[in-house]
N, C-alpha and C positions, 0 to 999 in steps of 0.2 A: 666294585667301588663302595667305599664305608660311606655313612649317613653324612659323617662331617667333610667328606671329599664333594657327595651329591648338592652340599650347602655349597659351599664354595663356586662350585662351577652354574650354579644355579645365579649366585650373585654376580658374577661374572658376563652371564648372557643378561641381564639383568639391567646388568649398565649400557651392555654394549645395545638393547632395544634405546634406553634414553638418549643416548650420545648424542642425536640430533636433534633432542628435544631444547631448545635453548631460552632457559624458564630459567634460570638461576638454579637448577636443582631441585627445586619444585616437588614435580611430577616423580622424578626419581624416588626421593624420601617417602613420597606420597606412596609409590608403588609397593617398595621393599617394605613401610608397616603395611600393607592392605594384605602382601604374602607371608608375613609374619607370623599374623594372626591365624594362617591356617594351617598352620605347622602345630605339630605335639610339640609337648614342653619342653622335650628331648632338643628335637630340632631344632623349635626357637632358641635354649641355651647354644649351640653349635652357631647360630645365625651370629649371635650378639657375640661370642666366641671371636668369629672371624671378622666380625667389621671392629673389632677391638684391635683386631691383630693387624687390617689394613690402615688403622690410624696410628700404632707403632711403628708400619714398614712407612708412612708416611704415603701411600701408594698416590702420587696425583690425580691418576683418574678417581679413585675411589673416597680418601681419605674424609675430605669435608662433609658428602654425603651418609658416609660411614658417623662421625658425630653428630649430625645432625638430628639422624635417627637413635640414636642412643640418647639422648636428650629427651627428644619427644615419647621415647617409648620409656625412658628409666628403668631398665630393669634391675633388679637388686645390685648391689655391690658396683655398679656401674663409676659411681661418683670417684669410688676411693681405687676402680682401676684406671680412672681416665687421670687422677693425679698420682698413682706412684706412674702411668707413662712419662708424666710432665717431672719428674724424679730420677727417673732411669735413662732417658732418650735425651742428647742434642738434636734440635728444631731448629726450621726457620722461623723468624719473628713470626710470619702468618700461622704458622702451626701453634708455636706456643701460646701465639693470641687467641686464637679459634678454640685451644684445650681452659685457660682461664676462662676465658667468657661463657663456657660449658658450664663448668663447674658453677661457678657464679650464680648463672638460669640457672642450675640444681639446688640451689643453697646450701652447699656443703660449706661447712663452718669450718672443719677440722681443719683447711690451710688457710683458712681466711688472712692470720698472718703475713703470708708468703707472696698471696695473692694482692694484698693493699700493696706490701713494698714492691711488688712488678709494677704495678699500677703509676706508682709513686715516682719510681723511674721511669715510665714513660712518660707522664705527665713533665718533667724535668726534659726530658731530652727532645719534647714533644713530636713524638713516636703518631704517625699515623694509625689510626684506628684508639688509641686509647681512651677516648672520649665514651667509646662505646664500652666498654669494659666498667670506665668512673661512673658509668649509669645505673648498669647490673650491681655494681657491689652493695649497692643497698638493698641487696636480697642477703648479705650475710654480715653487714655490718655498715645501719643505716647513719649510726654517729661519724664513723669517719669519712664513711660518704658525702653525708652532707659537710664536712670539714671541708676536705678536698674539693666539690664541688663549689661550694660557695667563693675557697678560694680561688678556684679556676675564674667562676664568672665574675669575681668582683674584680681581677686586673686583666682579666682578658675584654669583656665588654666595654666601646668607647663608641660615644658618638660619631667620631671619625671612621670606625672601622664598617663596613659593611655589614649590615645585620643578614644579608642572604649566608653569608661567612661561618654564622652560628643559628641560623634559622634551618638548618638540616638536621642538627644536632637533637633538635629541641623535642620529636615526637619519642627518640628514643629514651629519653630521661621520662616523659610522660609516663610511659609505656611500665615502664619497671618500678618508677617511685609508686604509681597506683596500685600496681601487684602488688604491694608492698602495705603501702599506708598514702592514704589521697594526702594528707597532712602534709607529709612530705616536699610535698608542692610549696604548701606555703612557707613551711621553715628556710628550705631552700632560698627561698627568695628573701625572707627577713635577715639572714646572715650574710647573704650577699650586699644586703642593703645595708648593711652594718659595717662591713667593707669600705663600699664607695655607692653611695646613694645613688647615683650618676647610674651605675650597672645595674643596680635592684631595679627601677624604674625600665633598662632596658629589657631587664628579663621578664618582668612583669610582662609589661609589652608582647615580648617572643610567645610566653605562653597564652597571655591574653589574645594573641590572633591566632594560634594553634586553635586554642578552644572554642573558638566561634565562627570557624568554617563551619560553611554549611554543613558538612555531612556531620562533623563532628556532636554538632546539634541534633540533628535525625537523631545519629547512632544512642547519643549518651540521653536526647531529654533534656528541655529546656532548663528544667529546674537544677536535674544535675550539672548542665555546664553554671548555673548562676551560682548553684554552693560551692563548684571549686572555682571560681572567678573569685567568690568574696575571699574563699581561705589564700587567694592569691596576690590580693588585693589589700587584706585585712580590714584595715577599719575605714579604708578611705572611701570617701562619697562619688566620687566621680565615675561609679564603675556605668557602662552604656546599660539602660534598660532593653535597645531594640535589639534582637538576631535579625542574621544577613540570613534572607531566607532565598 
């Protein structure tokens, strides 16, 4: 048996130990880099090799875990083989969402392009899952993010509408505009506001109760949830002195 047959069936038993682990994949990703790492360079190129090759074969049991760890591990040339797959292969929407949103977390610029207008068509046909994709693109292009974004939130947010609706939404824009630039926060919301005031007020809101749960206080420091309150806030006075502790 050659070293890249031994990978193979290695990843193989690999999964088939997680199977009943039922973490969202978790454990799996967690596993296959902790084995990774103790592979020669050799091997690890053959590892990264075949979980490339199980996200072209789309393999259901493997595929998503397969990106998942190519992500978190990025090894060279990774970005620009996970978009000619997205080039070369028909997908299902889940697939093709899970390889953009990849790229994305990578910040690979070079389809940035290709990437906003998939975006821009889901946003339009309002495509499940797209929200989270108009999140990430402000790892490769924070101007038309916050374009599209602000559009979204200024005709999508209505006091009629249920704020639980888009309060799911809201930690993963968090999450990726601060990777990014904390700023981001507040621009978002002054163009939204610029929209329809009515939305900026409700977004303010969504992020202003995201960032002062409790833990979120623990985690970030009172003082840093107070500097992104004000840049969320800007200049207005009303912002609350107390945390819910």
């Amino acid at each position: 048996m050659t070293k890249r047959e031994e990978i193979a069936d290695e990843l193989l038993r690999l999964a088939a130990d997680y199977r009943r682990v039922y973490d969202g994949g978790y454990a799996e990703v967690r596993g296959i880099r902790e084995w990774a790492r103790t592979l020669d360079p050799e091997s690890r190129q053959f590892l990264w090799d075949r979980l490339l090759e199980t996200v072209a074969e789309q393999d259901p049991t493997i595929w998503g875990i397969a990106v998942a760890v190519l992500v978190e591990e990025h090894p060279d040339g990774v970005a620009e083989r996970l978009d000619d797959l997205l080039n070369q292969h028909d997908g299902t929407e889940k697939w093709r969402d899970e390889i953009v949103f990849s790229l994305l977390c990578l910040g690979y610029r070079r389809g940035a392009a290709k990437y906003m207008a998939y975006i821009k068509q889901g946003l339009l046909t309002r495509r499940d899952g797209v929200l989270r994709l108009l999140a990430a693109s402000c790892r490769i292009d924070s101007e038309e993010c916050l374009t599209l974004s602000s559009d979204y939130f200024g005709h999508a947010l209505r006091p009629e509408v249920p704020e639980d609706e888009y309060r799911s939404i809201i930690p993963t824009f968090v999450s990726h505009f601060m990777a990014v630039d904390e700023g981001l926060l507040g621009e978002l919301v002054e163009r939204t506001n610029a929209i329809n005031i009515g939305a900026g007020k409700l977004l303010a809101a969504l992020l202003d109760e995201y960032f002062t749960r409790p833990w979120n206080v623990r985690e970030l420091g009172e003082a840093k949830v107070a500097a992104l309150r004000e840049k969320i806030h800007g200049c207005q006075s009303d912002l609350k002195s107390a945390y819910p502790h």
